[in-house]
Backbone bond lengths (Angstrom), bond angles and torsions (degrees), N, CA, C in turn:
res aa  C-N    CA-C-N  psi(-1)  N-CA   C-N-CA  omega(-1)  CA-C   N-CA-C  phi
1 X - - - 1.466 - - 1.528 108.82 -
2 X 1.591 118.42 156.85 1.720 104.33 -147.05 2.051 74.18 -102.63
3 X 1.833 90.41 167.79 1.373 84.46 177.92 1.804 128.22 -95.80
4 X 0.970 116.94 156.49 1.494 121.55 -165.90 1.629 125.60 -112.76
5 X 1.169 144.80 103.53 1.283 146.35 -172.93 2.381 99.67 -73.27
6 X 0.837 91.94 122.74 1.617 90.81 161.55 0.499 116.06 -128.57
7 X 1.794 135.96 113.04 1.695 144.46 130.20 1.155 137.35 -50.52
8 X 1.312 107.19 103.01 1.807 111.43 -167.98 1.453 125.97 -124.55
9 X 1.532 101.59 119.15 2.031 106.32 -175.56 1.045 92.48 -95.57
10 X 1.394 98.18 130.57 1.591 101.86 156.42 1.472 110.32 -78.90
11 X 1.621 104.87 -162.29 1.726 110.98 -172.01 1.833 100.69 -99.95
12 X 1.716 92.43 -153.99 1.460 90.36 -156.02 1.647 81.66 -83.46
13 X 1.382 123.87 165.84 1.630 141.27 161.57 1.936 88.41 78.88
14 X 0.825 110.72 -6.25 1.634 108.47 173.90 1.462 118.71 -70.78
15 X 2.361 96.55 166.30 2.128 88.54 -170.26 1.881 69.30 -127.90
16 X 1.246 105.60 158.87 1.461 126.75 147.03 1.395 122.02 -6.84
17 X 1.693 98.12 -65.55 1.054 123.97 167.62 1.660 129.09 -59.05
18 X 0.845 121.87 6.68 1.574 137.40 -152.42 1.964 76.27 -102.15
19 X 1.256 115.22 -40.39 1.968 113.95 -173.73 1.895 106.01 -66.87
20 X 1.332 97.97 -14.17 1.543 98.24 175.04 1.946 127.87 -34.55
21 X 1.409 91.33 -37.57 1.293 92.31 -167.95 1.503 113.52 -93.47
22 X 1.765 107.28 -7.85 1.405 115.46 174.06 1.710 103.31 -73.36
23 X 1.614 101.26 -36.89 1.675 111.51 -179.63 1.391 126.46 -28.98
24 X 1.924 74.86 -64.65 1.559 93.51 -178.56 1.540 132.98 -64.67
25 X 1.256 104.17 -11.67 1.861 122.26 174.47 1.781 101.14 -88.44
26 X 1.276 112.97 2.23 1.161 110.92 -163.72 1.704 113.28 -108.71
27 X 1.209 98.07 -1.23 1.594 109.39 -176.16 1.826 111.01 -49.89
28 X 1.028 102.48 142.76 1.638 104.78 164.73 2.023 94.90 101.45
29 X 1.172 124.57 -36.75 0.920 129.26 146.67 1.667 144.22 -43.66
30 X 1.287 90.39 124.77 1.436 101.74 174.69 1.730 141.01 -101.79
31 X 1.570 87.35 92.39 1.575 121.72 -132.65 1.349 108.50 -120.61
32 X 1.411 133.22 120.08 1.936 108.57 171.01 1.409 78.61 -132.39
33 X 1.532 100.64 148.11 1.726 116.48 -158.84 1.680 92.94 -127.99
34 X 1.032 97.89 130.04 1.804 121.20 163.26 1.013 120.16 -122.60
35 X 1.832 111.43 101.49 1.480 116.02 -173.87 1.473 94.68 -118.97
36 X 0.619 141.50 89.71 1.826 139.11 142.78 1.214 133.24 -22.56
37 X 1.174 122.66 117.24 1.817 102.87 176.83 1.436 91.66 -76.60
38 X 1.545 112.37 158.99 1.381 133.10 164.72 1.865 104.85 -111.28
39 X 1.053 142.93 45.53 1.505 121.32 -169.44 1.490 85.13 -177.18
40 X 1.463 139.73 -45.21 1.724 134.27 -168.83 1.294 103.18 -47.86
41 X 1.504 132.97 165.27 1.269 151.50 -177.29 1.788 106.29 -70.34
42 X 1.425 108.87 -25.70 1.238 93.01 -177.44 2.114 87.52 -130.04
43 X 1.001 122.83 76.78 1.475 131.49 138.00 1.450 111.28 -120.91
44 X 1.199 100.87 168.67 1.596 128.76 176.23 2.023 110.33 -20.75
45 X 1.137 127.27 137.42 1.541 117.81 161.29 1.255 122.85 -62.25
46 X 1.107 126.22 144.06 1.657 140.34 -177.04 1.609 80.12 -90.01
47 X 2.043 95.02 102.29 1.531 110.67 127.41 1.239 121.96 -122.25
48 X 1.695 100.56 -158.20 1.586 106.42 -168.08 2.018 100.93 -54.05
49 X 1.010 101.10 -179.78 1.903 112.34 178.75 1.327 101.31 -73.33
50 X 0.951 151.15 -76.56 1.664 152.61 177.60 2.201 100.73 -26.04
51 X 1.336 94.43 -72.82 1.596 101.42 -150.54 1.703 90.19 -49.97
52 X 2.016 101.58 -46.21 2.010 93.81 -178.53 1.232 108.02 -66.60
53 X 1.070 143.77 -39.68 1.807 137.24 161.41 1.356 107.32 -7.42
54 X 1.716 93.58 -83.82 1.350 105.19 -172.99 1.810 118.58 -43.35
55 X 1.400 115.55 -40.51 1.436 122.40 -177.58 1.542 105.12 -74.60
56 X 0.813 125.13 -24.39 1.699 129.92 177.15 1.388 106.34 -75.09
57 X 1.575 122.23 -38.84 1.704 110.92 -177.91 1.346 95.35 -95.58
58 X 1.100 137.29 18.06 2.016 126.16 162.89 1.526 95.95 -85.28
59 X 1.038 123.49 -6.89 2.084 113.15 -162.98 2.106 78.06 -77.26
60 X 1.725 95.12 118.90 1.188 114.81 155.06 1.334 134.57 -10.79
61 X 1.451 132.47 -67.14 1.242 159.95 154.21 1.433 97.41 -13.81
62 X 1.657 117.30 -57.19 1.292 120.93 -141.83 1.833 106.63 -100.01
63 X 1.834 109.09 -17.82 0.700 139.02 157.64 1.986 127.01 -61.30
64 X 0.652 72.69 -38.66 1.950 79.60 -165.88 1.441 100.39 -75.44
65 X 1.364 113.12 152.95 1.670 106.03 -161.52 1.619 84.57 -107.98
66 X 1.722 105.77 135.12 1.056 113.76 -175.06 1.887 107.94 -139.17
67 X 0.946 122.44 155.17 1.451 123.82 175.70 1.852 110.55 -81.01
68 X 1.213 110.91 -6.57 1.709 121.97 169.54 1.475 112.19 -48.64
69 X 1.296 130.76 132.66 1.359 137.18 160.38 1.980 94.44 -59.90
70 X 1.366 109.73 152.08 1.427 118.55 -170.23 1.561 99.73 -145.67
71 X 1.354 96.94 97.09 1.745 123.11 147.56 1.131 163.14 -51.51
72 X 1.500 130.09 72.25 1.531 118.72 -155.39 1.466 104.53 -80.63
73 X 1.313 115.94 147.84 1.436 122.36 162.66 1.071 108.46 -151.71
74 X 1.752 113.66 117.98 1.281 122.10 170.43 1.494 101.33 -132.04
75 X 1.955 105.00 148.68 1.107 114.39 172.35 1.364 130.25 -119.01
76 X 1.194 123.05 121.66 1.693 117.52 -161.64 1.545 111.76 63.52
77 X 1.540 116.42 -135.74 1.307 116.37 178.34 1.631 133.24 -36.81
78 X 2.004 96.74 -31.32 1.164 107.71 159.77 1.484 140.27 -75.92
79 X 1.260 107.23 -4.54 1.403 129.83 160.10 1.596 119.50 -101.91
80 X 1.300 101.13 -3.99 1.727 92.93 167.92 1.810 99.29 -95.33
81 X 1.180 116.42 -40.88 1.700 117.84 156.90 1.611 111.58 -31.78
82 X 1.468 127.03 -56.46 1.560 127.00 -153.46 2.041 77.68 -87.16
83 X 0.611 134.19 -9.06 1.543 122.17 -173.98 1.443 93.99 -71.47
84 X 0.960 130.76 -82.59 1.332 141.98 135.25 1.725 110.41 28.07
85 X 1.578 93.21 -73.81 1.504 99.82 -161.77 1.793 88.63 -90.59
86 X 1.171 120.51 17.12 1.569 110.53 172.44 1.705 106.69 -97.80
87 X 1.413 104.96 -43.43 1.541 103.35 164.74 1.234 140.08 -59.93
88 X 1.539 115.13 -22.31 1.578 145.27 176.53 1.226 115.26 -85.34
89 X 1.214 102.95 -50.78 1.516 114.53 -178.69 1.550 128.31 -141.70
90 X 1.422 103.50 63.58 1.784 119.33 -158.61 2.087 90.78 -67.26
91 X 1.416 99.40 -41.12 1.150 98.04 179.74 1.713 148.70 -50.38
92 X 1.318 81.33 -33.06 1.590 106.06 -170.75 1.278 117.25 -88.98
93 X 1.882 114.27 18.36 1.416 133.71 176.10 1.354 103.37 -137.47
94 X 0.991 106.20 130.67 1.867 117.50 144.87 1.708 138.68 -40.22
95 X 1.256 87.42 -45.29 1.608 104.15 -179.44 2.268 95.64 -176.05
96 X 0.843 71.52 145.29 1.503 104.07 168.84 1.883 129.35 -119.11
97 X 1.429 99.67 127.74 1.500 106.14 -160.66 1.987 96.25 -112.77
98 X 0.914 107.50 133.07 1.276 101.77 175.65 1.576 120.67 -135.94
99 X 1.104 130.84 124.43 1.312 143.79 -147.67 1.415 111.53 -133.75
100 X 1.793 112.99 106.18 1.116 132.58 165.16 1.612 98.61 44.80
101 X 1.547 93.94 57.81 1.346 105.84 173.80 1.966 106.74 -117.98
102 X 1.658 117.15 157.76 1.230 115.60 -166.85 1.831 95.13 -113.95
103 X 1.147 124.30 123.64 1.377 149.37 -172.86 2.113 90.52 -69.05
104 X 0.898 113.58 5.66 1.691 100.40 175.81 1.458 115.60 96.67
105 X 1.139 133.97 131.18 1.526 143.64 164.86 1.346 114.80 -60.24
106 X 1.983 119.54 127.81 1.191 120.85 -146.76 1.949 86.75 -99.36
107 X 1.121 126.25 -16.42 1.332 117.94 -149.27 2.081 97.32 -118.12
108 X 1.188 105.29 139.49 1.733 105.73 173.10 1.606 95.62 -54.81
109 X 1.730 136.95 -59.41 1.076 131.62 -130.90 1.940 88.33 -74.32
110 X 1.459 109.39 -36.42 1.148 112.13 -168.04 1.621 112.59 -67.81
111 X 1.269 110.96 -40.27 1.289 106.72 158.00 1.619 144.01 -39.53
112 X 1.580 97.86 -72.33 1.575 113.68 154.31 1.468 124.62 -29.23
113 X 1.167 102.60 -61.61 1.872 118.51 158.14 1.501 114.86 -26.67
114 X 1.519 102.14 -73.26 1.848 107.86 -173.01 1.393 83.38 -64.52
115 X 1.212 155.23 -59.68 1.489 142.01 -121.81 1.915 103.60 -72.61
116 X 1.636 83.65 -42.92 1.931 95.27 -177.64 1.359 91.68 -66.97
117 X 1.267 120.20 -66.49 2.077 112.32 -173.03 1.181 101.05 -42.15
118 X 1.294 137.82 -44.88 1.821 127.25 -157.71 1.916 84.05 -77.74
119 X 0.521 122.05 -77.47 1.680 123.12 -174.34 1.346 102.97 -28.75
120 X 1.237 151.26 -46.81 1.276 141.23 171.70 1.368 108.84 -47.44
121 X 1.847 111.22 -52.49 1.632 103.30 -154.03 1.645 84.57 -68.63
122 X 1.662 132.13 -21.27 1.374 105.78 -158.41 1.448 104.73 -69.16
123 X 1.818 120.11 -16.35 1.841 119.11 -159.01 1.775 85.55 -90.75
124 X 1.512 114.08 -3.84 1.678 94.77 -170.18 1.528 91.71 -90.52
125 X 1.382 126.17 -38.38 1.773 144.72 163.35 1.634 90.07 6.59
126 X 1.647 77.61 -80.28 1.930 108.45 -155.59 1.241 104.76 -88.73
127 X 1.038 143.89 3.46 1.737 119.20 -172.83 1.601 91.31 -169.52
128 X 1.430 118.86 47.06 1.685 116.38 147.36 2.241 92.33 -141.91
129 X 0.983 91.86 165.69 1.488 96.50 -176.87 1.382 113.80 -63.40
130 X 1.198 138.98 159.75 1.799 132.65 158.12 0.854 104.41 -67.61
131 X 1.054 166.63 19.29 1.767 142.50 126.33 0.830 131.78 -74.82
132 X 1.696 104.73 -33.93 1.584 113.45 169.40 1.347 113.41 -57.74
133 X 1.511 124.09 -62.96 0.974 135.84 141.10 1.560 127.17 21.22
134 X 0.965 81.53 -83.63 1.888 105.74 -171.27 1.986 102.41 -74.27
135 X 1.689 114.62 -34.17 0.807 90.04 176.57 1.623 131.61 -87.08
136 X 1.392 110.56 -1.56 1.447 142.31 170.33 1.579 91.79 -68.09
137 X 1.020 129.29 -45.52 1.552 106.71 -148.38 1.252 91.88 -102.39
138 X 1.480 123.09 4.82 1.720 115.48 -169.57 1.526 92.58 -104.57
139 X 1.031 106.09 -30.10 1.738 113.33 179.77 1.616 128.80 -62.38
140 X 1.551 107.00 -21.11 1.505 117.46 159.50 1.498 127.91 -39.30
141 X 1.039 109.59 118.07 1.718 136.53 171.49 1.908 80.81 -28.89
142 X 1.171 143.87 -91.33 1.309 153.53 175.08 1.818 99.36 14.04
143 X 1.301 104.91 -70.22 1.188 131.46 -163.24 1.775 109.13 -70.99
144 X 1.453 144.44 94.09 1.490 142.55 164.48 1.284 103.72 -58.74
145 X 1.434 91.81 -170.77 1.883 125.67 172.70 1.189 100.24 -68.24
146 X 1.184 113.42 -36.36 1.576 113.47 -139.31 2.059 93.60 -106.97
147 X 1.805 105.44 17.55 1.421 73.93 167.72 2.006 83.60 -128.81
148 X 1.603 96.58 164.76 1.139 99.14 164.64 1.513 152.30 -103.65
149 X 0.951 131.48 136.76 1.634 127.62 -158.21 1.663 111.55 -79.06
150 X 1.638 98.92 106.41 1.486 88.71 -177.41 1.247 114.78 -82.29
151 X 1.090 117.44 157.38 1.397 130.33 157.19 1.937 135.03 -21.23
152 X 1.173 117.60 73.70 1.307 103.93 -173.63 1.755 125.44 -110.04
153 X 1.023 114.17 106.25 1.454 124.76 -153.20 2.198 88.41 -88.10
154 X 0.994 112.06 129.31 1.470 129.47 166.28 1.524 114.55 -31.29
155 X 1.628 103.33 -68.56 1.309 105.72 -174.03 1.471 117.31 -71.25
156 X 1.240 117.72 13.16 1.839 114.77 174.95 1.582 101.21 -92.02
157 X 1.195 126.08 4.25 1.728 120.71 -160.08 1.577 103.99 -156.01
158 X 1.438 117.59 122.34 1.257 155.48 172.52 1.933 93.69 -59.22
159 X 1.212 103.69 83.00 1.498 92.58 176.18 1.294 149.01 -66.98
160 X 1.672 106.18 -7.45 1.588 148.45 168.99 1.777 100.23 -61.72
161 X 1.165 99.67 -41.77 1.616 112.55 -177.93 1.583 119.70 -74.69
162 X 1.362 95.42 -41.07 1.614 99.74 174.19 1.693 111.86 -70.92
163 X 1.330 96.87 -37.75 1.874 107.79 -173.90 1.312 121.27 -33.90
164 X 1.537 67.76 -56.23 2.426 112.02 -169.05 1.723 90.47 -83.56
165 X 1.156 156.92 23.40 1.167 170.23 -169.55 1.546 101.25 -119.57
166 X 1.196 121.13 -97.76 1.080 142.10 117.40 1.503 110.30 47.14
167 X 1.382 114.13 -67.38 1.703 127.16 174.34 1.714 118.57 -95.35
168 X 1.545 104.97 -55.15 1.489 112.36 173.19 1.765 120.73 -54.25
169 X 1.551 84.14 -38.81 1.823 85.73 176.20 1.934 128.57 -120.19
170 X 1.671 82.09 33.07 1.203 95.38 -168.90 2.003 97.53 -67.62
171 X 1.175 116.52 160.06 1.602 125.54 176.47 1.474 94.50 -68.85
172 X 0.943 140.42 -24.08 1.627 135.29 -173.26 1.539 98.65 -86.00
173 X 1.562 123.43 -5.26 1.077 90.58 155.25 1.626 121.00 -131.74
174 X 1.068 89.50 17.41 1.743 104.64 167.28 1.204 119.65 -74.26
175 X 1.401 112.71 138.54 1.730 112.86 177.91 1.588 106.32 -76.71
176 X 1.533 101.61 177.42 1.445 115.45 176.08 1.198 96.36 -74.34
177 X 1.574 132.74 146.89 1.072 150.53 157.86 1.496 131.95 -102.96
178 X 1.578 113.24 -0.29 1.344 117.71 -163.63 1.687 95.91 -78.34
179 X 1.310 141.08 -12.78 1.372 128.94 161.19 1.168 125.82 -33.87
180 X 1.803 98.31 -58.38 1.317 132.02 -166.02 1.567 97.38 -59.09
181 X 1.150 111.80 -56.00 1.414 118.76 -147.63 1.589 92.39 -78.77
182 X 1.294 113.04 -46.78 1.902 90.74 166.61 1.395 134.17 -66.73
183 X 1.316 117.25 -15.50 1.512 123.57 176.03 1.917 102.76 -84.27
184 X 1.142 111.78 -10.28 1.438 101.36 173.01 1.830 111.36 -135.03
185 X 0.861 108.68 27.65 2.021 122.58 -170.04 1.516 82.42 -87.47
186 X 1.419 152.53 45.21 1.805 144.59 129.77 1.728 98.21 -79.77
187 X 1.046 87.97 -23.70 1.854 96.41 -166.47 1.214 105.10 -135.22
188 X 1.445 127.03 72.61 1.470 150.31 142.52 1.437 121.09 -136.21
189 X 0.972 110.15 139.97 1.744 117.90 158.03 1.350 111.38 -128.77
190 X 1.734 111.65 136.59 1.135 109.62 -172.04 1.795 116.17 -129.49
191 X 1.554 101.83 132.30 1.551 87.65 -165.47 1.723 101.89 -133.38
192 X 1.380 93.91 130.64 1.654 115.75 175.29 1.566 112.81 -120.75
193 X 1.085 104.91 149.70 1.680 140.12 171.64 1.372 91.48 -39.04
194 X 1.189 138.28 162.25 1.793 153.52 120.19 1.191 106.80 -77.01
195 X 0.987 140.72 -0.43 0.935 140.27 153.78 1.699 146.44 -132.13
196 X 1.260 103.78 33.24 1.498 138.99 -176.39 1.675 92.29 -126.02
197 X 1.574 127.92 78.47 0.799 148.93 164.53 1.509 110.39 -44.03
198 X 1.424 124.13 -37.45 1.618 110.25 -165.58 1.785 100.52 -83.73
199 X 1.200 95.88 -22.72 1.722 105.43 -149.63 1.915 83.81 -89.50
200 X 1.314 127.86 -44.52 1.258 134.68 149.24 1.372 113.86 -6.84
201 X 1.485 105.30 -89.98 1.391 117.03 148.40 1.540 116.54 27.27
202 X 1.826 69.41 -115.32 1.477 78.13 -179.62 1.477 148.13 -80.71
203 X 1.619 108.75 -4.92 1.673 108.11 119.34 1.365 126.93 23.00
204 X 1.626 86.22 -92.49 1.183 116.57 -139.37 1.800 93.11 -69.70
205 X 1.303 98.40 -43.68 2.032 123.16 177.58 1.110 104.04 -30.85
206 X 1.836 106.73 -66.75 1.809 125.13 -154.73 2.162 90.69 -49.02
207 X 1.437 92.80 -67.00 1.679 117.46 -175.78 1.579 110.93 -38.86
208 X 1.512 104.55 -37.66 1.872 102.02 -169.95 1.602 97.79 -71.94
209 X 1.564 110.08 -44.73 1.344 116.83 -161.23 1.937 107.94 -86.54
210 X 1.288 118.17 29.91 1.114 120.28 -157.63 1.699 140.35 27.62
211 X 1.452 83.83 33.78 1.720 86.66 -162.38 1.601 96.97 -80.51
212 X 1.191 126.81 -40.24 1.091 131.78 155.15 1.126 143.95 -59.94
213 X 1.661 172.49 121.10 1.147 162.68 -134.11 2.283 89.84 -90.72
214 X 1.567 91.02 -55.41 1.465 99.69 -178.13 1.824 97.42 169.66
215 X 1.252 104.73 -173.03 1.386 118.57 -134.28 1.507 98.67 -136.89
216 X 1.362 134.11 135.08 1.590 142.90 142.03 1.620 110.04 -56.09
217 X 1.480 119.69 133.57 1.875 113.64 154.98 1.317 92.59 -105.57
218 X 0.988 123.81 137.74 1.390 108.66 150.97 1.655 111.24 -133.51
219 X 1.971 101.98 166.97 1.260 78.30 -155.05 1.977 102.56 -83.48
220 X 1.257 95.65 141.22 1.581 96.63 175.29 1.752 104.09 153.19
221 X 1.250 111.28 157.77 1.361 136.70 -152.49 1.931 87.90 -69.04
222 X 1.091 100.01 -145.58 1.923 117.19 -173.87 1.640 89.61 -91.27
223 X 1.157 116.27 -35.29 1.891 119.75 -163.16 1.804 91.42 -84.11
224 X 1.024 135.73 68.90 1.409 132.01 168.78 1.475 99.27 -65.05
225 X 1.139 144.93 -45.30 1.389 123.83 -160.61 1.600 124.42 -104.82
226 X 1.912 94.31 29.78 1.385 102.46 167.11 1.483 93.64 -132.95
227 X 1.199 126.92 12.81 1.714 115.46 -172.90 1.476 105.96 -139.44
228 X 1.875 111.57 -3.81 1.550 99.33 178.98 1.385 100.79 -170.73
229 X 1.562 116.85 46.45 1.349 128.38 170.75 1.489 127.60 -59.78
230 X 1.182 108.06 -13.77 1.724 110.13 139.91 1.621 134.87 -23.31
231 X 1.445 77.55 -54.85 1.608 92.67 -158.46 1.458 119.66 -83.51
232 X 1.569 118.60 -29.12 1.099 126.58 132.83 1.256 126.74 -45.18
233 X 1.087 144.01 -52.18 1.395 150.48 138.17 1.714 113.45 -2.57
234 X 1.370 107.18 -49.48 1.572 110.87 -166.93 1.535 96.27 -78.99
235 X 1.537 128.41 -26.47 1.417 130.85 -145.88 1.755 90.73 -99.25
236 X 1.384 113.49 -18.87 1.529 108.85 -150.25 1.908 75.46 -112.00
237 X 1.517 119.20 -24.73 1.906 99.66 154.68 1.586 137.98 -66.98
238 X 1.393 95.41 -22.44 1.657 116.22 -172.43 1.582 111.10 -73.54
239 X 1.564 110.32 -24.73 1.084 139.32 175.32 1.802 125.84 -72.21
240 X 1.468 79.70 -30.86 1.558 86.70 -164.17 1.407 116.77 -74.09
């Protein structure tokens, strides 16, 4: 089996490590995985989406000219990042996997909107406790039964980073991307929840309006890669 480089963001409140369980479905494979934390005390600074782009494709690995097939996988926030790095750098991947990720807000009012909500969760960040916190953000309509709440301990995450996260990469200020995603959809796969109804959705949108080739359901909440890392697993073999 030929060999494969994978680059993988996790989402927002996510560790590197959060791809562990895709890993472990991944055995027998010939695979070297680059997951980055985005949020620990010692990763990259939270800037705007462009300038961290650019600092995300200098990591060595991704740099060095290699005969490896080269894999993006981002999930959620980490797939609104590879959107990013699909327009910048469509080249410097093979295929791109994107997971219960949102293609960008079509309307200013809708924007403005998320931008004030993302600014709240950043004043709840810094100045409500981490539990409160965590239990606010686990409590989102976003979030089913059917996904599970990992574990997030305080001291693994630079909370200045998540705050400033929060505003710089809020969707209110991300552009639409559905251009992008049809001028390069030979080389996407896209995978949503069956049960993450919004993200469903729009799915279903990208696919009606051909912006998409077509779409993964799989079964599991918005958190696919803590409740059905299998299944990613099968998409990141089909690939190989």
């Amino acid at each position: 089996m030929s060999a494969s480089v994978v680059f993988a963001l996790h989402g927002f409140l996510g560790q590197g490590s959060d791809w562990q369980l895709v890993q472990n479905e991944s055995v027998g494979l010939n695979t070297k995985w680059i997951t980055p934390d985005l949020f620990s005390k010692w990763s990259l600074p939270v800037t705007d989406f462009e300038s961290y782009v650019d600092s995300l494709m200098s990591i060595k690995e991704l740099t060095a000219a290699s005969p490896a097939k080269k894999i993006f996988l981002g999930y959620s926030l980490g797939g609104r990042l590879g959107l990013h790095i699909l327009k910048k750098y469509a080249q410097r991947f093979d295929h791109f996997v994107f997971i219960s990720t949102n293609p960008g807000l079509q309307s200013v009012d809708e924007k403005m909107a998320r931008l004030q909500n993302d600014l709240v969760w950043a004043d709840k960040i810094l100045n409500s406790s981490w539990n409160n916190f965590l239990d606010t953000w686990n409590a989102q309509g976003v979030f089913s039964k059917n996904d599970p709440e990992p574990v997030r301990d305080a001291r693994e995450f630079d909370t200045q980073k998540l705050a400033l996260s929060m505003d710089l990469w809020s969707l209110g200020r991300q552009q639409d991307f559905r251009s992008v995603i049809a001028q390069y959809q030979n080389k996407i796969s896209w995978l949503v929840g069956e049960h993450d109804t919004k993200f469903s959705e729009i799915a279903s949108d990208l696919a009606q309006k051909k912006i998409l080739l077509g779409f993964n359901k799989i079964f599991s909440g918005h958190r696919i890669l803590f409740s059905n890392p299998s299944e990613i697993n099968k998409i990141l073999k089909n690939l190989s």
